[in-house]
N, C-alpha and C positions, 0 to 999 in steps of 0.2 A: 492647842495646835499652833505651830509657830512655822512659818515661808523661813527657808534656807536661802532661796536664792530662786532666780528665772533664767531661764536660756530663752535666747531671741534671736531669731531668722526670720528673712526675707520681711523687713516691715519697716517701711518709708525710706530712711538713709542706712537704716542696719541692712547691710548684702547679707548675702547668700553664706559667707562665712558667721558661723555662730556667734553671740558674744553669751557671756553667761557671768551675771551679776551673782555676784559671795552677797549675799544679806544676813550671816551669820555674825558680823562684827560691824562694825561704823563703815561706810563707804560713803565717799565725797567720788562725784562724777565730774572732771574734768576735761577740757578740750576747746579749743578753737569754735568762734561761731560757727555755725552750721555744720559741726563734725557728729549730729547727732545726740546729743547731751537729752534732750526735752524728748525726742522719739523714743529714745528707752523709756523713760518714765512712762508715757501716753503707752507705751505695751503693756507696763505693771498694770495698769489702770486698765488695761481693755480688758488683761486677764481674769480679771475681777468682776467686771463689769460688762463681760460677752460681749460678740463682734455687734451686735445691736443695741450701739451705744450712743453716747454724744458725739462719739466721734462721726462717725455714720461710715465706718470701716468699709472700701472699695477695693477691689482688687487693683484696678485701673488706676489709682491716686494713691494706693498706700502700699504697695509693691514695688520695689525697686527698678525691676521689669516688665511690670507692667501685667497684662492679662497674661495669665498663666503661672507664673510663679506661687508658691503659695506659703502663706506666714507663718510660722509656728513660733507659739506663744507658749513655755512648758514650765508650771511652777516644783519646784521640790520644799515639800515641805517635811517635819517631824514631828509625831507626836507619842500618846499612851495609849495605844488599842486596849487596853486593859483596864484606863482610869478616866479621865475627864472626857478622853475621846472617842470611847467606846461606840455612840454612836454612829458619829462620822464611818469611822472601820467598819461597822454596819452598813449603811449605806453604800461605803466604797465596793466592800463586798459582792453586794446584789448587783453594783453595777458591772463587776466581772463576771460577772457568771451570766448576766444578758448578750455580754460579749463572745 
């Protein structure tokens, strides 16, 4: 199983307009202090590690807006439903169809 890439909305300095990191080749994340840079990363990291994390994820503190906005943190990944990944696709499965 290998992450393609994340799209990221509404979380800390990232607005309401999407951004969406290529993790399919080398990426260097550049910009101005405080334009954001370390808030992408800290989304990688929550995606991974659920909103009940170190960070102690707030709507009120980590919204750009504040209460009511809401964050979306959305990984793509690719793999082998067929081979090393068979079970995951499993799992992924049953969780569609509880849907």
């Amino acid at each position: 199983m290998r992450i393609n890439g994340v799209r990221v909305k509404n979380f800390r300095t990232v607005s309401a307009q999407e951004q969406y990191l290529d993790l399919t080749q080398t990426m260097t994340i550049i910009g101005p202090n405080n334009s954001g840079k370390t808030n992408l990363l800290q989304a990688i990291q929550m995606f991974f590690t659920g909103y009940d994390n170190m960070h102690g994820y707030s709507v009120v503190d980590d919204s750009p807006r504040g209460k009511g906005s809401r964050t979306s943190i959305v990984g793509y990944f690719e793999g082998d439903p067929t081979g090393d990944d068979l079970s995951f696709y499993a799992d992924l499965d049953r969780l569609y169809s509880l849907y």
